[in-house]
C-alpha positions as CSV (number, residue, x, y, z in Angstrom):
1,X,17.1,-31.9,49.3
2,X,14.5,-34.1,47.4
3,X,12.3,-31.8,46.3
4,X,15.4,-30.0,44.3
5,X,16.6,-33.3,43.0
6,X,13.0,-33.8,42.0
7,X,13.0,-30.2,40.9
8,X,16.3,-31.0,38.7
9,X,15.0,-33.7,37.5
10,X,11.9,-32.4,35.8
11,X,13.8,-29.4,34.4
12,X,16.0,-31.7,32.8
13,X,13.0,-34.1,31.1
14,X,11.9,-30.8,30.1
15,X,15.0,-29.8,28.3
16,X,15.3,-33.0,26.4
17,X,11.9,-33.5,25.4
18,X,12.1,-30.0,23.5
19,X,15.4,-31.2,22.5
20,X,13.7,-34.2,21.1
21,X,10.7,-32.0,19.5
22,X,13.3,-29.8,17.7
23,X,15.2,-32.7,16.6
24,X,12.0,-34.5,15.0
25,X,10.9,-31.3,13.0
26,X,14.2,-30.9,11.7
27,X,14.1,-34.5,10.7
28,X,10.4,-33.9,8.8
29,X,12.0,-31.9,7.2
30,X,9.1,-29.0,8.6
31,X,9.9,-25.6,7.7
32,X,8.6,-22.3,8.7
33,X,8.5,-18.6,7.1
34,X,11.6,-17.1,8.7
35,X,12.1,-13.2,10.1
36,X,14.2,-10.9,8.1
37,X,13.1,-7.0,8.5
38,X,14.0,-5.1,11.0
39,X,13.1,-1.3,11.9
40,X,14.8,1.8,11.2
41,X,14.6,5.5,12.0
42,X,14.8,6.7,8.3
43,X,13.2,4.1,6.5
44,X,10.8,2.7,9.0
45,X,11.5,-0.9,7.3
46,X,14.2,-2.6,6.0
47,X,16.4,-5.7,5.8
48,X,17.7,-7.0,8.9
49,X,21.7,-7.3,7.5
50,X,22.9,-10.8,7.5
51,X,19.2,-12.3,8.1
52,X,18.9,-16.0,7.0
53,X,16.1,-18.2,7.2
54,X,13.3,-20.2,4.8
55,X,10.6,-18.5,2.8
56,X,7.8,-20.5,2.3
57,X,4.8,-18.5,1.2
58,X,5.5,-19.1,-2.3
59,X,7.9,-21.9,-3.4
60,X,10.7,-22.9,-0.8
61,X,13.9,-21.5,-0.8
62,X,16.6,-19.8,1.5
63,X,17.4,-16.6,1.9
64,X,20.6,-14.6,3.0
65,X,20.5,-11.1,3.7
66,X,24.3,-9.5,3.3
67,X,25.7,-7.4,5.8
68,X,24.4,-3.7,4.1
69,X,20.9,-5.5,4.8
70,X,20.2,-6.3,0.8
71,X,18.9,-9.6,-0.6
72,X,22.3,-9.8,-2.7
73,X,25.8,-11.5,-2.1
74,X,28.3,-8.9,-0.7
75,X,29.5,-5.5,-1.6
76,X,32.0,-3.2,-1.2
77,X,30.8,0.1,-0.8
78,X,33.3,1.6,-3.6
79,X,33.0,-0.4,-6.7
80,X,36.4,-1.8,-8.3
81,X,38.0,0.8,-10.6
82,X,36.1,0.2,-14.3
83,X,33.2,-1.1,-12.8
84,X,29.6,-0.5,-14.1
85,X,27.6,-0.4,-10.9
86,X,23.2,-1.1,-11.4
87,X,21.1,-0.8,-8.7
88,X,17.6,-1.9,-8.9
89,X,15.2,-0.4,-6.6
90,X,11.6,-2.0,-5.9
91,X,9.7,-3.8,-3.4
92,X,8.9,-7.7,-2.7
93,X,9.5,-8.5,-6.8
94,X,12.8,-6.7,-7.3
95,X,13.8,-8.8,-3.6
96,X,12.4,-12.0,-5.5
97,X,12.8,-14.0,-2.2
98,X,10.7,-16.6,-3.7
99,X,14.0,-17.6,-5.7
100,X,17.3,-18.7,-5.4
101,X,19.5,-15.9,-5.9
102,X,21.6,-16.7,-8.4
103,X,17.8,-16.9,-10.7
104,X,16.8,-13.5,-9.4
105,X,16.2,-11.1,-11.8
106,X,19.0,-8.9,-10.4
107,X,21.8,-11.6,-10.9
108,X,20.2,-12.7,-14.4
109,X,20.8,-8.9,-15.7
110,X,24.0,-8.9,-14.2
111,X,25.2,-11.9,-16.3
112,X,23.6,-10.5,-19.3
113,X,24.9,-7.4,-19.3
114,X,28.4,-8.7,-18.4
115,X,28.7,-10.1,-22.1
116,X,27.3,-6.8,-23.6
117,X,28.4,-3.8,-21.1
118,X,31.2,-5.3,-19.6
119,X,34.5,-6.7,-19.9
120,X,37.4,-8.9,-17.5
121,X,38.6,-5.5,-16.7
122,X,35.5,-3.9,-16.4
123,X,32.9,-6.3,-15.0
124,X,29.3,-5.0,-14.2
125,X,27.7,-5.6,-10.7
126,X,24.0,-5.2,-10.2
127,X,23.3,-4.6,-6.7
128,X,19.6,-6.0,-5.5
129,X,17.8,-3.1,-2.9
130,X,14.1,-4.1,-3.3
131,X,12.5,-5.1,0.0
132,X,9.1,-6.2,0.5
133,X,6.5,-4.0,0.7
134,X,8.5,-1.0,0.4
135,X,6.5,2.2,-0.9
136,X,7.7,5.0,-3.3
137,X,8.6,7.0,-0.3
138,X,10.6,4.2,1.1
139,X,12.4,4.0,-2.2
140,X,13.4,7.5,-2.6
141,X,14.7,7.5,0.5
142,X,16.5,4.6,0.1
143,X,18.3,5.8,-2.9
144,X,18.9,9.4,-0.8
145,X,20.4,7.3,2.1
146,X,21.7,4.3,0.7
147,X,22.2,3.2,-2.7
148,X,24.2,6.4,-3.7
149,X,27.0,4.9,-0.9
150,X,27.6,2.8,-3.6
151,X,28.0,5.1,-6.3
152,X,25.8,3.6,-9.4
153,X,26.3,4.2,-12.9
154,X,22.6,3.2,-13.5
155,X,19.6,3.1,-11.1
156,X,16.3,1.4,-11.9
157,X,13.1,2.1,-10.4
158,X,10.6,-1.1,-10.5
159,X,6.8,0.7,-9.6
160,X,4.1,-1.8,-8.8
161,X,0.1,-1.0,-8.5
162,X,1.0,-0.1,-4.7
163,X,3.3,2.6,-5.6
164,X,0.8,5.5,-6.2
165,X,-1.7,5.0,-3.8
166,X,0.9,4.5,-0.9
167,X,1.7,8.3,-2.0
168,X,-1.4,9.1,0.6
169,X,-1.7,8.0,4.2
170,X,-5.9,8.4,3.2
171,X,-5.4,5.5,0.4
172,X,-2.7,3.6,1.6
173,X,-3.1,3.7,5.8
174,X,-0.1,2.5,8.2
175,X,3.3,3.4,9.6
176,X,5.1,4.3,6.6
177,X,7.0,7.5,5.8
178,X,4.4,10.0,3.6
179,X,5.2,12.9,1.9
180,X,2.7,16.1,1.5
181,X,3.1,19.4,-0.5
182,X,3.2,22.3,1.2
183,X,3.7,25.8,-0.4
184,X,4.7,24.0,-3.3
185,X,7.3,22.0,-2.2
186,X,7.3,18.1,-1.5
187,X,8.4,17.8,2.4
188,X,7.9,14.8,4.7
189,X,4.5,14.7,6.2
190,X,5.2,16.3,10.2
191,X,2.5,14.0,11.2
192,X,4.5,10.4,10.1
193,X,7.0,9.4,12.8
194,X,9.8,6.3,12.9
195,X,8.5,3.4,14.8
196,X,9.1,2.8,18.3
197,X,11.8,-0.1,17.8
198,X,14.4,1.9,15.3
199,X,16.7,2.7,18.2
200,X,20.1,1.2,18.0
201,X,19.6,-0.6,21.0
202,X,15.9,-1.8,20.4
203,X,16.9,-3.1,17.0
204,X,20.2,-4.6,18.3
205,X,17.6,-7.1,20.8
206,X,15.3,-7.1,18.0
207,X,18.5,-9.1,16.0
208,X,19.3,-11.2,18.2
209,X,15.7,-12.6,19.2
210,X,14.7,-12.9,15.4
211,X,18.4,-14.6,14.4
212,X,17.6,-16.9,17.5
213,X,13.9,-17.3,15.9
214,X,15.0,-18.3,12.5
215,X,17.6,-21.0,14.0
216,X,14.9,-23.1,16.2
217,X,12.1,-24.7,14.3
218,X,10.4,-24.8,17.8
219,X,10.4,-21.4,18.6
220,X,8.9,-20.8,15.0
221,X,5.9,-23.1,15.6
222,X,5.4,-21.6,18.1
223,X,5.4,-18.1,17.0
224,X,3.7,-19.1,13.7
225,X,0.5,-21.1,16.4
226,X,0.4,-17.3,18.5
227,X,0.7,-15.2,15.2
228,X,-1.8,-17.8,12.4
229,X,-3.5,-20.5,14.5
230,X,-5.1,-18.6,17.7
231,X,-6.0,-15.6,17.0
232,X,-7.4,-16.4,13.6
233,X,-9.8,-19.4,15.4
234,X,-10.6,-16.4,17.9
235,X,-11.5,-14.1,15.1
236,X,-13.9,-16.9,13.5
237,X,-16.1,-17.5,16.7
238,X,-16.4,-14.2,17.3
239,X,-17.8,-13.0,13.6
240,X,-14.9,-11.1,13.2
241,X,-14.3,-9.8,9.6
242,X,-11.0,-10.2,7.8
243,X,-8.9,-7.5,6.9
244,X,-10.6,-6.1,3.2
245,X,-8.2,-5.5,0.4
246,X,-6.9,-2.0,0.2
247,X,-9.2,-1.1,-3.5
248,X,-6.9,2.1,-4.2
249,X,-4.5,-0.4,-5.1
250,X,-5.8,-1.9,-8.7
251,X,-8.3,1.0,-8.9
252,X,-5.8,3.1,-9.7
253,X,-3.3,1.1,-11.8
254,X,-6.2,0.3,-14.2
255,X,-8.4,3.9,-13.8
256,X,-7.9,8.0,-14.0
257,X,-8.0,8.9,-10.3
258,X,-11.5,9.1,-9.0
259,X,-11.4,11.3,-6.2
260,X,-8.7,14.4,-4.9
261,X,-7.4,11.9,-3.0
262,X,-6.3,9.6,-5.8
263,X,-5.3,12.7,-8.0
264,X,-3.4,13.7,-4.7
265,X,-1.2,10.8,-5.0
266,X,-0.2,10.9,-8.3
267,X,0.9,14.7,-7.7
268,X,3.1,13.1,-4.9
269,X,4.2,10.0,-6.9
270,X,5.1,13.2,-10.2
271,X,7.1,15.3,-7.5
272,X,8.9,12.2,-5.7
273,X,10.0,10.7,-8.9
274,X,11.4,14.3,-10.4
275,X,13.4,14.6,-7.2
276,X,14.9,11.2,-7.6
277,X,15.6,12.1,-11.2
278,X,17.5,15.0,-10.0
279,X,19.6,12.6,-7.8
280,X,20.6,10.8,-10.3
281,X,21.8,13.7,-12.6
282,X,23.6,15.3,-9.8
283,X,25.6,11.9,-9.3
284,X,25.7,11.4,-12.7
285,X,24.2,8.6,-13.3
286,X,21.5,7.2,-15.3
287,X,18.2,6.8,-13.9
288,X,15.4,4.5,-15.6
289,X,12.0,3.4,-14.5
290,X,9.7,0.2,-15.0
291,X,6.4,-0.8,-14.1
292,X,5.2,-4.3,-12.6
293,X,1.6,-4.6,-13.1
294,X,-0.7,-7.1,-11.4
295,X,-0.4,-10.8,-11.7
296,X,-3.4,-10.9,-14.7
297,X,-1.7,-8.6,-16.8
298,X,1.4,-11.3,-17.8
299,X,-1.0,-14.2,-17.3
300,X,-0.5,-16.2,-20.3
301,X,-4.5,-17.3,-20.1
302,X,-5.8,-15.1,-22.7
303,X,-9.6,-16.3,-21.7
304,X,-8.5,-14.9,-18.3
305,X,-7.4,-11.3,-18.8
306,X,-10.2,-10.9,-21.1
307,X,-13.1,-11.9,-18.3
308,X,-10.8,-9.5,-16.3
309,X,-10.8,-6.4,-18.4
310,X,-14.7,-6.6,-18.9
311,X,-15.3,-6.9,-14.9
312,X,-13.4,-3.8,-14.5
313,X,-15.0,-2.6,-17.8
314,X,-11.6,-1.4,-19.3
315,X,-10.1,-2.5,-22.6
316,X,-6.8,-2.3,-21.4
317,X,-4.3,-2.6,-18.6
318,X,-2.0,0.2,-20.0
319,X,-3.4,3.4,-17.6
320,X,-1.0,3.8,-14.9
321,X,2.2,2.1,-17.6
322,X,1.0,5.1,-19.8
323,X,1.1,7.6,-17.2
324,X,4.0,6.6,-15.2
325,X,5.8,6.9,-19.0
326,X,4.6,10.6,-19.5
327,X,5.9,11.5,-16.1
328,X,9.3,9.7,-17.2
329,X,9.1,11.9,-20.6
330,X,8.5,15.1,-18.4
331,X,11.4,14.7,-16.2
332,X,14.1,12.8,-18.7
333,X,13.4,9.4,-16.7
334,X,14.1,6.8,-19.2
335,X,11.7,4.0,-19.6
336,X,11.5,0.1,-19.9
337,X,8.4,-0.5,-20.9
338,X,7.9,-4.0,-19.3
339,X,4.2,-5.8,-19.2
340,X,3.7,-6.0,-23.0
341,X,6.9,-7.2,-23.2
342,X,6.6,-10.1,-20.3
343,X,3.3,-11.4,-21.5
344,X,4.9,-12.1,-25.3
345,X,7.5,-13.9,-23.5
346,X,5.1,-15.6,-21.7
347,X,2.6,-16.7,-24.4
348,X,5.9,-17.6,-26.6
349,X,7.3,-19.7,-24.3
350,X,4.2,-21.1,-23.2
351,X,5.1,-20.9,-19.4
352,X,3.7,-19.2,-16.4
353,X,5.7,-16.4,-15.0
354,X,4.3,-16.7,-11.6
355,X,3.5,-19.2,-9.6
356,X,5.3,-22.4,-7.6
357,X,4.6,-25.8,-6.8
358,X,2.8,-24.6,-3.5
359,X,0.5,-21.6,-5.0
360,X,-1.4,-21.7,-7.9
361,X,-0.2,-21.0,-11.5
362,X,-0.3,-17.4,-12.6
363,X,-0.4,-16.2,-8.8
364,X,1.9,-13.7,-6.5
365,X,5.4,-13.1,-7.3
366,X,7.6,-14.0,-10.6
367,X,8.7,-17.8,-10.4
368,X,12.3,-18.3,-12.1
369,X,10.7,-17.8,-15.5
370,X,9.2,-13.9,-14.5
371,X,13.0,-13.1,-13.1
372,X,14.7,-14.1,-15.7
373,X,12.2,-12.7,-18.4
374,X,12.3,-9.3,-16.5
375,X,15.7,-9.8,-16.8
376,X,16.1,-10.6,-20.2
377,X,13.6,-7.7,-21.1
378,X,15.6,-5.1,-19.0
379,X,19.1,-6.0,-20.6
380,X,18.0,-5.5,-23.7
381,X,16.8,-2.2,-23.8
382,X,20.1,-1.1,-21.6
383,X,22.2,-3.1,-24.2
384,X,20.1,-1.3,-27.2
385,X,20.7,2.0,-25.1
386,X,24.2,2.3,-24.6
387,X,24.7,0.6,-27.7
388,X,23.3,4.1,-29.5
389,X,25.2,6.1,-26.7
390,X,29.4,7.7,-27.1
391,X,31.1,6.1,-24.6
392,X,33.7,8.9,-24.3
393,X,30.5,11.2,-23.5
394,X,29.0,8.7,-20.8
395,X,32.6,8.4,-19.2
396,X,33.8,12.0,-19.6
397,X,30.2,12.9,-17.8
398,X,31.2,10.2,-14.9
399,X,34.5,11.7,-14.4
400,X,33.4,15.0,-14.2
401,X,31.0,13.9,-11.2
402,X,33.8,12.3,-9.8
403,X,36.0,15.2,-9.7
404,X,33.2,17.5,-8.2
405,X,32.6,15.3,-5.3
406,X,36.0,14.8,-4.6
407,X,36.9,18.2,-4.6
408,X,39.6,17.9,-7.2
């Protein structure tokens, strides 16, 4: 009988010493990068709907995922009659976790188009699908099986330097969903498969354990001292070699491709974003695409995009922008042409447009300055736009679309 009042006992000091441990880190105020994807049998990757937690890489802010799995307040699925629905599509800088959401460059445009596009009885809603490290793939299929639930007037593409070379498996390696021509036609790539845990049950568990993980500061130092601390101390003693930066990446937003494998992936990046123009005109809407370049190309330090260019021995950063524009002109994509733009605002203004008080300036993702200059940049040319277009045309076109897919 003693040994399970003994027993009792030192479950119970266990209990509230972690009780007390959790308590104190809350009370420091100490605050771990929080879980928020999840995976799935079409996309391999996404959002894990109604995910919240802290991220903390850059800046420090909290982030709510709604319940369609999109770093965006909620939606209904069918917009309020008179609506003018945006979707922007992109990865990690269209999801600008790094921000408070209301200074994300989704809800900036919103509120600047509202005064422009919209009206009290037509408001405009700009619906945020970027997730972090999605690929091109990943984004046409999103729009395939997603956004077009949701039935936008206007999509917008955001392409960053990863876009192209994740085209190829060869250039960009891992478990993504890859596309290959064959006979001509773009199909998926027979050799790419889902990942193991996109099963509704496995991602139901994989919910509930990472909702669990984000509430618990204790469980997160824990997971961050297995995942960071550890293994990376193991990988020192050993010799062992960080992971190298995948090259294709800024090789080929700043040169012509330099192997078949390179030109391989712009064929696939042409033939994905002609199919996703073709989407778009069937469901009548507008489709547009930007380009992000790297963080030196906005970098307000003129000294430092110079000693750039010469290292790479280029004279500009305009080589993929250029080409990504042509292959806009080729299939009526329009384009926002957005770098030149951004770094005018940023040498105006005299700010950084990346960077936070825990990185250093000019680094990683926009900061509340890049969102809302991206933002402000974007509006514009979709005021200037529709400003030139008949809205009786753009509206009878919309109904028309309407009536065909309602069988009326």
């Amino acid at each position: 009988m003693r040994f399970f009042r003994d027993l009792i006992a030192a479950f119970a000091t266990v209990i509230v010493v972690l009780v007390l441990f959790e308590v104190g880190l809350r009370l420091a105020g100490v605050r771990y990068e929080s879980s928020f994807y999840e995976s799935d049998p079409v996309l391999y990757m996404a959002l894990r709907p109604r995910a919240e937690g802290w991220e903390i890489k850059e800046g420090e802010n909290f982030v709510r995922i709604n319940s369609w799995g999109m770093r965006d307040e909620e939606r209904s699925l069918v917009p309020a009659p008179g609506t003018l629905r945006v979707a922007l599509l992109g990865d990690s800088m269209v999801a600008a976790e790094e921000v408070p959401l209301d200074k994300t460059m989704a809800k900036v445009l919103e509120s600047k188009l509202s005064g422009h596009l919209g009206s009290p009885s037509a408001p405009v809603e700009v619906l945020n699908f970027g997730v972090g490290g999605f690929t091109l793939a990943q984004e046409y299929l999103m729009l395939e099986n997603r956004v077009w639930q949701f039935r936008p007037d206007i999509v917008v593409l955001f392409l960053s330097p990863s876009s192209v070379p994740s085209c190829s498996k060869r250039l960009y390696p891992g478990n993504f969903p890859f596309f290959v021509v064959s006979n001509g036609d773009l199909v998926p790539d027979p050799a790419t498969h889902p990942p193991a845990g996109s099963s509704p049950e496995a991602r139901h568990e994989h919910a509930l354990l990472g909702n669990l993980m984000n509430q618990i500061r204790l469980f997160q130092l824990v997971r961050k001292a297995t995942q960071d601390g550890i293994p990376r101390e193991i990988a020192q003693l050993s010799g062992s070699r960080r992971r190298t930066r995948n090259t294709n990446i800024l090789n080929m937003w700043l040169h012509p491709p330099a192997s078949p494998e390179q030109a391989n992936a712009w064929q696939v990046a042409d033939r994905i974003l002609g199919l996703m123009a073709e989407g778009a005109r069937d469901h009548g809407a507008e489709f547009w695409l930007s380009a992000i370049g790297p963080e030196v190309q906005d970098n307000p330090n003129a000294t430092a995009r110079e000693a750039f260019l010469q290292k790479e021995r280029i004279k500009t950063f305009d080589y993929a922008e250029n080409r990504l524009q042509s292959i806009a002109n080729v299939h009526g994509i329009g384009f926002i042409a957005l770098e030149h733009p951004l770094l005018e605002y940023a040498e105006h203004n005299h700010v950084s447009l990346r960077g936070f008080f825990n990185t250093r300036p000019n680094y990683g993702h926009w900061n509340e300055n890049g969102n809302n200059a991206a933002a402000t940049i974007v509006a514009d040319k979709l005021i200037e736009y529709h400003s030139h277009s008949e809205p009786s045309v753009r509206a009878a076109h919309k109904l028309e679309h309407v009536r065909t897919n309602d069988g009326s």
